[in-house]
C-alpha positions in Angstrom: -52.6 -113.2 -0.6 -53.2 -111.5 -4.2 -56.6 -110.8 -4.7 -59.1 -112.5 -7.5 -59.1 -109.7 -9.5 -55.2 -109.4 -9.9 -55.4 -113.2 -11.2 -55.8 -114.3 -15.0 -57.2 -117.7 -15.1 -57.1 -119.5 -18.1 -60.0 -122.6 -18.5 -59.7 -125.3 -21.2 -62.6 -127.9 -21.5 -65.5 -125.6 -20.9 -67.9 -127.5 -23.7 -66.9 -130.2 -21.4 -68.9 -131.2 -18.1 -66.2 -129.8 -15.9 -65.1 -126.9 -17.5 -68.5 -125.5 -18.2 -69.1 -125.6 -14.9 -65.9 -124.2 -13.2 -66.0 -120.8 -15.4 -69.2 -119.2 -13.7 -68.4 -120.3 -10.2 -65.0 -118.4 -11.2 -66.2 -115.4 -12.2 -68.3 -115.1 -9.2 -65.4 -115.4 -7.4 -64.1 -112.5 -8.9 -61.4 -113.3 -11.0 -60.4 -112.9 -14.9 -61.2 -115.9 -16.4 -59.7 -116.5 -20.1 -61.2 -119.9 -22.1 -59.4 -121.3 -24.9 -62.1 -123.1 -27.3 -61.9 -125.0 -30.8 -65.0 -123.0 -31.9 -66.1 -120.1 -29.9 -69.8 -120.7 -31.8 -70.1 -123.4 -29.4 -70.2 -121.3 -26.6 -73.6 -119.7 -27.6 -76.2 -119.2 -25.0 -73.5 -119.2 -22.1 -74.8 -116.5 -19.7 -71.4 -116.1 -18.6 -70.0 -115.7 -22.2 -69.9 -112.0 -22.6 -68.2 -112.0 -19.3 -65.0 -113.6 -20.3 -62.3 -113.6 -23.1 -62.4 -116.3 -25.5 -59.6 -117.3 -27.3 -59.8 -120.3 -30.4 -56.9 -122.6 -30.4 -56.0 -126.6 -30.3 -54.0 -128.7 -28.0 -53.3 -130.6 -30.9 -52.0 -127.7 -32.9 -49.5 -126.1 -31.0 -49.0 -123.0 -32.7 -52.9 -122.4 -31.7 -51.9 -122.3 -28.2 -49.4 -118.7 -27.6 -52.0 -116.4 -27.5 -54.3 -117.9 -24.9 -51.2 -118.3 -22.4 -50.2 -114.5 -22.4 -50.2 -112.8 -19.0 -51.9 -116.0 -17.3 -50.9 -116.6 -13.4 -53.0 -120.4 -13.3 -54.3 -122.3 -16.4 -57.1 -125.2 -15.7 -56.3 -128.2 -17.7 -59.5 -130.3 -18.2 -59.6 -132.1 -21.5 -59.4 -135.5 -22.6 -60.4 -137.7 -25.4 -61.5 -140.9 -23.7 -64.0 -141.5 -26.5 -61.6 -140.7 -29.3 -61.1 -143.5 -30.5 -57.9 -145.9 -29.5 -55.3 -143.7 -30.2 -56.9 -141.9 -26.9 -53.7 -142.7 -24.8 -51.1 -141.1 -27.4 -53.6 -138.1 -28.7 -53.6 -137.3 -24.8 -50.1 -137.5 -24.4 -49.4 -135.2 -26.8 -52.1 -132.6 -26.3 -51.1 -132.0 -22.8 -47.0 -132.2 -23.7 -48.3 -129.0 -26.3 -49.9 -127.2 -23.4 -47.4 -128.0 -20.8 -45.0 -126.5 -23.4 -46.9 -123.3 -24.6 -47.4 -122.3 -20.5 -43.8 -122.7 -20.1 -42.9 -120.6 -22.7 -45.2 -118.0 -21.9 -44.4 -118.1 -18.2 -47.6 -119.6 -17.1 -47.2 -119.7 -12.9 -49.2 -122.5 -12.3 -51.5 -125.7 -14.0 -54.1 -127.4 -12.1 -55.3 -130.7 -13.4 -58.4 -133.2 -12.5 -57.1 -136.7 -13.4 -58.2 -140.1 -12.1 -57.7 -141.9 -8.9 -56.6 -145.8 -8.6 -53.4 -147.2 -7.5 -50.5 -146.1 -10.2 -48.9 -150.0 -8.7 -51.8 -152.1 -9.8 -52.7 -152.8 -13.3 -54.4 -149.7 -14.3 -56.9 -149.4 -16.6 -55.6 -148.1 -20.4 -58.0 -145.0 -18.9 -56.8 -144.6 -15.9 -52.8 -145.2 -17.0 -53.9 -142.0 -19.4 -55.5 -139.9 -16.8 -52.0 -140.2 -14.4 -49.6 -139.9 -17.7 -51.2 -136.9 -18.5 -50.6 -135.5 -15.3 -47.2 -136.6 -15.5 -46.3 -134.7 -18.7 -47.9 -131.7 -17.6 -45.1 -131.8 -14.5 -42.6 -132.3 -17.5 -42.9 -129.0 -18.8 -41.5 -127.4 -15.5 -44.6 -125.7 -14.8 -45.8 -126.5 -10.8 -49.2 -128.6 -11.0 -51.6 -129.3 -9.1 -53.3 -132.9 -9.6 -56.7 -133.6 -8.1 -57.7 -137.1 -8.6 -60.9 -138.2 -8.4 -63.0 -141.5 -9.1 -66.9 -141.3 -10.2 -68.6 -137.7 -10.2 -71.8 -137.8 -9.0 -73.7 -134.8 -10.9 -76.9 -134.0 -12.7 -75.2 -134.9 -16.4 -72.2 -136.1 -15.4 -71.7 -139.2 -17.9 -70.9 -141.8 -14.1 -74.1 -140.4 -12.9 -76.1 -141.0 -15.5 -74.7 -144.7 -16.4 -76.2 -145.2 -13.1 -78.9 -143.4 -13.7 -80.6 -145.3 -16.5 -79.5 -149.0 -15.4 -80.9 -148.4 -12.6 -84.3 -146.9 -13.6 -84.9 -149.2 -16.4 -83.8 -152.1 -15.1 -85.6 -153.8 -11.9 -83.2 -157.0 -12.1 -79.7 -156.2 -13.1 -77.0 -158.5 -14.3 -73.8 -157.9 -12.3 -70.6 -159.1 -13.8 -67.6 -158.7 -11.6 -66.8 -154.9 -11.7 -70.2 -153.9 -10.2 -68.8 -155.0 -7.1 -65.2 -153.1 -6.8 -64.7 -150.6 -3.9 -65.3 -146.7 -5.5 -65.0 -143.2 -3.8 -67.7 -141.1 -5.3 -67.5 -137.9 -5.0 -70.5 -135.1 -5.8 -69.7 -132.8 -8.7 -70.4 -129.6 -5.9 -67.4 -130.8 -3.6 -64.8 -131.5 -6.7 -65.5 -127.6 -8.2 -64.6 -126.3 -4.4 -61.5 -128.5 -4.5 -60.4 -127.0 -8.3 -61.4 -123.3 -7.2 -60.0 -123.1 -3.3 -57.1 -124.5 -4.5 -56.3 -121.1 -6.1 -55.5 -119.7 -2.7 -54.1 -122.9 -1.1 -50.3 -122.3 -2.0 -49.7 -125.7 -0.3 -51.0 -127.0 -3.3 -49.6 -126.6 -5.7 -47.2 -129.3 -6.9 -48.9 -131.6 -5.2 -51.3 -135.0 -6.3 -54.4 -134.5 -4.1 -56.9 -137.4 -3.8 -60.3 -136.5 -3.5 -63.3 -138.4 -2.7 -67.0 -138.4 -1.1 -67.8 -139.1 2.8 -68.9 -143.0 1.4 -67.0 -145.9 0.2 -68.6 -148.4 -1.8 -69.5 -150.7 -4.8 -71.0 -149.6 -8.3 -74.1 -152.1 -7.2 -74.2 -150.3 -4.1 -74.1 -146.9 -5.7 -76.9 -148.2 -7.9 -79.3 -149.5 -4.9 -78.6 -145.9 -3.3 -79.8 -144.6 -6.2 -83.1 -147.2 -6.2 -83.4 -145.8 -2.5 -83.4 -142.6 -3.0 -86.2 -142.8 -6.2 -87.7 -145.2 -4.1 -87.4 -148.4 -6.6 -87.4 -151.6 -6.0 -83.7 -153.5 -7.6 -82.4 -156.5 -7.2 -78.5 -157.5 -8.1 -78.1 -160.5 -9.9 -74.2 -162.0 -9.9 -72.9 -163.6 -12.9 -69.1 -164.7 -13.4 -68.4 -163.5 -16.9 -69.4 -160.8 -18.5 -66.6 -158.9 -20.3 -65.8 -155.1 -20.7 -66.8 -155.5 -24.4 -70.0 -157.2 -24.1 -70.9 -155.3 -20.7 -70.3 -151.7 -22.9 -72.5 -152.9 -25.7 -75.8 -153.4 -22.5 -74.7 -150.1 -21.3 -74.8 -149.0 -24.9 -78.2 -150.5 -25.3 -80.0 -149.4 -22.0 -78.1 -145.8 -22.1 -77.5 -143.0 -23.9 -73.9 -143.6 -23.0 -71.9 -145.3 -26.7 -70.1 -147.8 -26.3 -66.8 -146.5 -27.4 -67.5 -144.3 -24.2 -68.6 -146.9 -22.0 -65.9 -149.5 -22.5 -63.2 -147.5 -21.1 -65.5 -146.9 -18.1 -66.2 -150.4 -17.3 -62.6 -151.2 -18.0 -61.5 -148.4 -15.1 -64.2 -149.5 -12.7 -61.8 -153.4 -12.2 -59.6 -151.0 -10.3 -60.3 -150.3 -6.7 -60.3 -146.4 -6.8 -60.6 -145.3 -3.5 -58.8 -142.4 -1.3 -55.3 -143.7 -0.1 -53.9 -140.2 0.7 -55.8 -138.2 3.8 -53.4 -134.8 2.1 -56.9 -133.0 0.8 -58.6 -133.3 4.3 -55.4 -131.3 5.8 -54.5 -128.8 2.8 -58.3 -128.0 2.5 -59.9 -128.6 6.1 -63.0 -126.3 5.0 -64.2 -128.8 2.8 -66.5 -131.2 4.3 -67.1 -134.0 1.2 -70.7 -134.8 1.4 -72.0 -138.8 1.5 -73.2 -140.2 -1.4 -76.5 -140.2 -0.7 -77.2 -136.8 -0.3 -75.0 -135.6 -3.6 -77.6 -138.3 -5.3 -80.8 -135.9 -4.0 -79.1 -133.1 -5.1 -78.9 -134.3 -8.7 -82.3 -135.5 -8.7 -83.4 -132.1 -7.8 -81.3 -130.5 -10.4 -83.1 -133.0 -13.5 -86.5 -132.7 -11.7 -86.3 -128.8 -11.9 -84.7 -128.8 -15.4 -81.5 -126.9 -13.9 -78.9 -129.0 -15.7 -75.7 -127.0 -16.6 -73.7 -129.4 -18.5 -73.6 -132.6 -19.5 -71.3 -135.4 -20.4 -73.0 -135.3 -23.9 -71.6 -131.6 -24.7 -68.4 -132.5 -25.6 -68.2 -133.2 -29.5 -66.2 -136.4 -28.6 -68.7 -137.7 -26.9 -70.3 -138.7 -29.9 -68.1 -137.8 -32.9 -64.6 -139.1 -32.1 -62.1 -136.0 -31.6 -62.6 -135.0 -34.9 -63.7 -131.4 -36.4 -67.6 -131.3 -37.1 -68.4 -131.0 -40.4 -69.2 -127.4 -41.6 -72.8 -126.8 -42.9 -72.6 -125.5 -46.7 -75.2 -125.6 -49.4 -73.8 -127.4 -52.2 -74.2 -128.6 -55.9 -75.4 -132.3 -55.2 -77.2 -131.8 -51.7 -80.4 -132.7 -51.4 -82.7 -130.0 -50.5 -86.1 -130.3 -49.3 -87.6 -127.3 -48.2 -91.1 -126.9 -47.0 -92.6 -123.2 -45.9 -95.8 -122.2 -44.0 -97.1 -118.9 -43.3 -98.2 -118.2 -39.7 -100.4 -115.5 -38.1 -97.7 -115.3 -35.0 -94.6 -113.3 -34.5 -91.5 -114.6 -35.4 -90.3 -115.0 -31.4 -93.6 -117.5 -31.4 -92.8 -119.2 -34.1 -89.1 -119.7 -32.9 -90.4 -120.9 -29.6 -92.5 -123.2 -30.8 -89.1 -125.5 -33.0 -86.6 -124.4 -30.6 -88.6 -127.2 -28.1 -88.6 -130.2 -30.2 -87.0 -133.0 -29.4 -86.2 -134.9 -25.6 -89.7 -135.0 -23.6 -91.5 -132.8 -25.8 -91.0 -134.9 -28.6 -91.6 -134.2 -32.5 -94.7 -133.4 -32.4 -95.9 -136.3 -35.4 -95.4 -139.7 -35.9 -93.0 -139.8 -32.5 -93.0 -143.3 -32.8 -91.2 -143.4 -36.0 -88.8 -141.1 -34.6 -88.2 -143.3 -31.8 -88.0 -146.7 -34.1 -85.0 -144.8 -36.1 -83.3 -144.1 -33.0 -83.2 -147.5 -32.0 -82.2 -149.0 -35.4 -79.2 -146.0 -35.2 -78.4 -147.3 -31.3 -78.7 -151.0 -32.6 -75.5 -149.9 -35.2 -73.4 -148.1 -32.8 -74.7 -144.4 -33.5 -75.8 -142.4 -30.2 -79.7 -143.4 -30.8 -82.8 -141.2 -29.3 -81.6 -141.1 -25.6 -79.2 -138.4 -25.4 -83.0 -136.3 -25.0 -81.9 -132.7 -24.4 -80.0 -130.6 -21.3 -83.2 -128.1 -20.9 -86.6 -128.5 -21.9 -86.8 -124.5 -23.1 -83.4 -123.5 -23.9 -81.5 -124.9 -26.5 -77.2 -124.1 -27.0 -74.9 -124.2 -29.8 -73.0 -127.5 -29.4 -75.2 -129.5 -27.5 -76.7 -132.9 -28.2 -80.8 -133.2 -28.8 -81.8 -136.4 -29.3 -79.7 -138.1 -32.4 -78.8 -134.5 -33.6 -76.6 -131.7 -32.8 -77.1 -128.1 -32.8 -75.3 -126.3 -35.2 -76.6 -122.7 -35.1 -78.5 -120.8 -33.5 -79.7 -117.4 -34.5 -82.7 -116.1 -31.3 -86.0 -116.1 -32.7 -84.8 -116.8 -36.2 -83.2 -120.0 -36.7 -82.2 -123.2 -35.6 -79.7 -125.5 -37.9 -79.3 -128.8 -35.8 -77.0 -131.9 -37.8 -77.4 -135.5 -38.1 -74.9 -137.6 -36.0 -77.1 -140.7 -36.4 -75.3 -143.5 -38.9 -75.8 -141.9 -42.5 -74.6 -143.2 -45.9 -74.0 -138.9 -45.8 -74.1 -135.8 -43.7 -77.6 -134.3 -42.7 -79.2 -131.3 -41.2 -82.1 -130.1 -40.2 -83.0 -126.3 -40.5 -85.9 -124.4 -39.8 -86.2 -120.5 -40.1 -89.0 -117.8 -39.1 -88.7 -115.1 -41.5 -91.1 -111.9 -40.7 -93.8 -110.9 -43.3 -94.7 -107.1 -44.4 -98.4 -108.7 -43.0 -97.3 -109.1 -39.0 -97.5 -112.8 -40.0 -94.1 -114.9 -40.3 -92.9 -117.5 -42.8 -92.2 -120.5 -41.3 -89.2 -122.3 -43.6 -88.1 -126.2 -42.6 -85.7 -127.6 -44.6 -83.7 -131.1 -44.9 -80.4 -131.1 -46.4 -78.2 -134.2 -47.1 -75.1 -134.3 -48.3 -75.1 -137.7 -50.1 -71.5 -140.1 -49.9 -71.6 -142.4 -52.8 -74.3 -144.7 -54.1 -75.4 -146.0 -50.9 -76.7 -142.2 -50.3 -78.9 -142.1 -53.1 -80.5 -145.1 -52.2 -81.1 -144.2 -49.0 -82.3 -140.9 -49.9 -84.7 -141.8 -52.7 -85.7 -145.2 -50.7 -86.7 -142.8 -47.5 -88.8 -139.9 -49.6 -92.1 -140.9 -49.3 -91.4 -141.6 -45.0 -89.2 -138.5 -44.8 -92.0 -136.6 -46.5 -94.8 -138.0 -44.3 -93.2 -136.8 -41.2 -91.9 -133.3 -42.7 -95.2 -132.7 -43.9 -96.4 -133.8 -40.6 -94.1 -131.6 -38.5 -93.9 -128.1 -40.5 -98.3 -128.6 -40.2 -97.7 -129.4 -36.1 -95.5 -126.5 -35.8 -97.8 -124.0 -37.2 -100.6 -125.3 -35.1 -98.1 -124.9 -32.2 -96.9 -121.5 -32.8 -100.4 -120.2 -33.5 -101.7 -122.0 -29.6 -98.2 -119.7 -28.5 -99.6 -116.8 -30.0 -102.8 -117.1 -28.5 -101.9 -118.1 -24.6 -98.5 -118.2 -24.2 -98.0 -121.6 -23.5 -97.4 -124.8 -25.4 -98.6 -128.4 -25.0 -97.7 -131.2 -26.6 -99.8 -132.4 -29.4 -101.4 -135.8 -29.1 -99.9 -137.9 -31.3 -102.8 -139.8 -32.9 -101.5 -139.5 -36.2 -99.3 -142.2 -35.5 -101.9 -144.6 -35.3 -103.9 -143.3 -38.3 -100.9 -142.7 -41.1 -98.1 -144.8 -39.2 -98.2 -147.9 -39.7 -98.3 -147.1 -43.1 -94.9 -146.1 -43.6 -93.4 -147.9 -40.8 -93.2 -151.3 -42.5 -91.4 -149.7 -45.2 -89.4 -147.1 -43.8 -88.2 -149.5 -40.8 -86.8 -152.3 -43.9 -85.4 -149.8 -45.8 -83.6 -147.8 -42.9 -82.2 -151.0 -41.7 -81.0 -152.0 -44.3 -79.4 -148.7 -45.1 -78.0 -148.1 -41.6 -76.7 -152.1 -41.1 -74.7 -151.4 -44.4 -73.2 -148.4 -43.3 -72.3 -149.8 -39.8 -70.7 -152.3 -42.4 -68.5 -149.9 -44.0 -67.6 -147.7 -41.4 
């Protein structure tokens, strides 16, 4: 059997929830592990990133996709664009018929493939019917593949999980339409990475579909009562006959941080029984034991409670932005600048500590609840609202979703750029610096910068100065208080909000009209 370290492994999808996960468990494992990424800045703050060879390429642009394939015994196909848009089905297609292609050409040995379970005879979700084509083109490049399919993940930030998650915690009476009750295989995200890695050294494999699935079947109601169970809530399931995919997407959308351009496809998918029909995985990988559901749901309870999240469904730009290119941050004739500057008596690495935590739990330190009213209004239009929170309460990475916003950049103790992917009549960051002093103090620099698109822009920018400067103000003051209690202890807590009820209700009334106005008019024209 050839050993890990003779094997090249190449790993696509690793800003996705799989993917980021599979590449440390391979290195441990011994072998070379090549990823092919859009934008390798997106991979900053992986501890595994100076481990492995990072090569920038496209599915979508085939020309990308030569060097990435050289010398590669087994490549690791794990992308898809369900939240892409519509054209999801044919962007698919043709991103795995370029890959397929490229490791034929380069003499790739083998592709293994994580698709989706249901019944290829039934009326397949548009989802599901993607999930299976892919695998299908990958087989017509003439490469062997391996194709695991699996129904709902259950994982601390995988996107199943946490639909489940927040229905079930926010809701103590939940309206069932008829897909809550279908027949689903869970299966916990622990068992599905030992399935993708062991099959590495299961030659029986390959060219095979596997089915994969938990120890437990049952219904999405009955997944969300085992989840009640186990956080020991009360729930109660009430049947109605008609709610449709559409409306049902835009309550998930509402009661989530899930969009509903992601959810819809979920919901359509969960009208098809997906369930194990093929015992093959039990006798090609007899070693693995799936666990019940119930015990991969304490497992990713123990992850969130002790902040240990790896990944999450909302790392993956699509999740949020379509499969389009992020915009890149420039400063511009025409951008709107506000810059703000404080000077601290802490070291920079304070300082830095004490921005790098805003956002999810911690919060934004001054008028939160005007942070959380914008959110809402943003959710309300279709944008990804304030419940996205963050992956780690410490540690932020380039790429990752925080709250409405996006990191950017990410420079250790220096800076922090993070962009606006709430609904803007523009394009908006956020920026704040800690710049040393020839004193041993630091300068403290926060700055707004929007990009304005058309009239619309101005209005909203000029209409939102006097709220955008009360809670800038606000924030660059909280910050210096919080860097300075760093400096002094080494710890942080969270400020007491109580300007909120002071100053807040001041600017509420106006920024709330304006900013709905403003946001309802660009849901309007995009």
């Amino acid at each position: 059997m050839t050993s890990p370290a003779q094997k090249n492994i190449l790993v696509t999808g690793v800003t996705g929830y799989i993917g980021g996960r599979l590449v440390p468990r391979l290195l441990e494992k011994g072998y070379h592990v090549r990823i092919l990424v859009r934008d390798q800045k997106r991979l900053q703050g992986r501890d595994w990133l100076q481990q492995v060879e990072v090569i920038e390429g496209d599915v979508l642009e085939p020309d990308t996709l030569q060097p990435a394939m050289q010398d590669i015994d087994t490549a690791y196909y794990l992308i898809h664009s369900m939240g892409g848009g519509d054209s999801f089905y044919e962007r698919d297609e043709q991103a795995a018929r370029n890959f397929g292609s490229a490791a034929s050409d380069a003499g790739v040995k083998r592709l293994i493939y994580l698709g989706g379970l249901g019944d290829p005879e039934t009326d397949l979700s548009l989802h599901l019917r993607s999930r299976q084509h892919v695998g299908d083109v990958l087989r017509d490049s003439g490469v062997p593949v391996t194709e695991f399919r699996a129904a709902v993940i259950v994982g601390s930030g995988s996107i199943s999980f946490e639909m489940i998650r927040y229905l079930t915690e926010r809701l103590p009476v939940m309206i069932c339409p008829q897909w809550v009750f279908t027949r689903i295989q869970p299966i916990s995200i622990r068992d599905t990475l030992q399935y993708l890695i062991d099959a590495l050294d299961t030659p029986f494999s390959t060219g095979r579909i596997i089915e994969i699935g938990g120890e437990n079947v049952l219904t999405y109601g009955e997944m969300m009562l085992g989840y009640a169970e186990a956080r020991n809530l009360r729930r109660y399931l009430l049947p109605v006959p008609v709610l449709t995919p559409r409306l049902s997407s835009y309550w998930v959308h509402l009661v989530t941080p899930i969009p509903a351009s992601i959810a819809r496809p979920l919901i359509d998918g969960l009208h098809n029984e997906v369930i194990v029909r093929d015992d093959s995985a039990r006798h090609l990988f007899p070693h693995i034991q799936p666990m019940d559901y119930r015990t991969a749901v304490q497992l990713s309870l123990s992850r969130l409670r002790a902040s240990e999240i790896e990944t999450t469904w909302s790392d993956a730009l699509v999740s949020s932005m379509g499969d389009i290119k992020p915009y890149s941050f420039e400063e511009r004739e025409g951008m709107m600048i506000e810059r703000m500057e404080r000077e601290i008596q802490a070291p920079p690495a304070d300082v830095y500590r004490a921005f790098a935590r805003l956002g999810g739990g911690y919060g934004w330190l001054y008028l939160n609840g005007l942070w959380h009213i914008r959110g809402l209004l943003d959710r309300l239009v279709g944008g990804p609202g304030y419940r996205r929170g963050r992956r780690d309460p410490d540690i932020l990475r380039v790429g990752e979703a925080l709250d409405f916003w996006r990191v950017e950049a990410i420079e250790p103790n220096r800076l922090l750029r993070l962009r606006a992917e709430m609904k803007l009549p523009g394009r908006g960051w956020l920026q704040f610096e800690a710049e040393p002093m020839p004193n041993g103090s630091t300068r403290l620099i926060q700055t707004a910068f929007f990009a304005s698109r058309g009239l619309l822009g101005l209005v909203y920018w000029y209409g939102l100065f006097f709220v955008h400067s009360l809670i800038f103000t606000g924030l660059i003051n909280q910050l210096v208080i919080e860097a300075e209690r760093i400096n002094e202890s080494g710890s942080q807590v969270p400020s007491d909000d109580r300007s909120l009820r002071q100053t807040g209700l001041v600017a509420l009334g106006f920024g709330v009209l304006v900013g709905l106005l403003v946001v309802v008019k660009t849901r309007k024209r995009d």
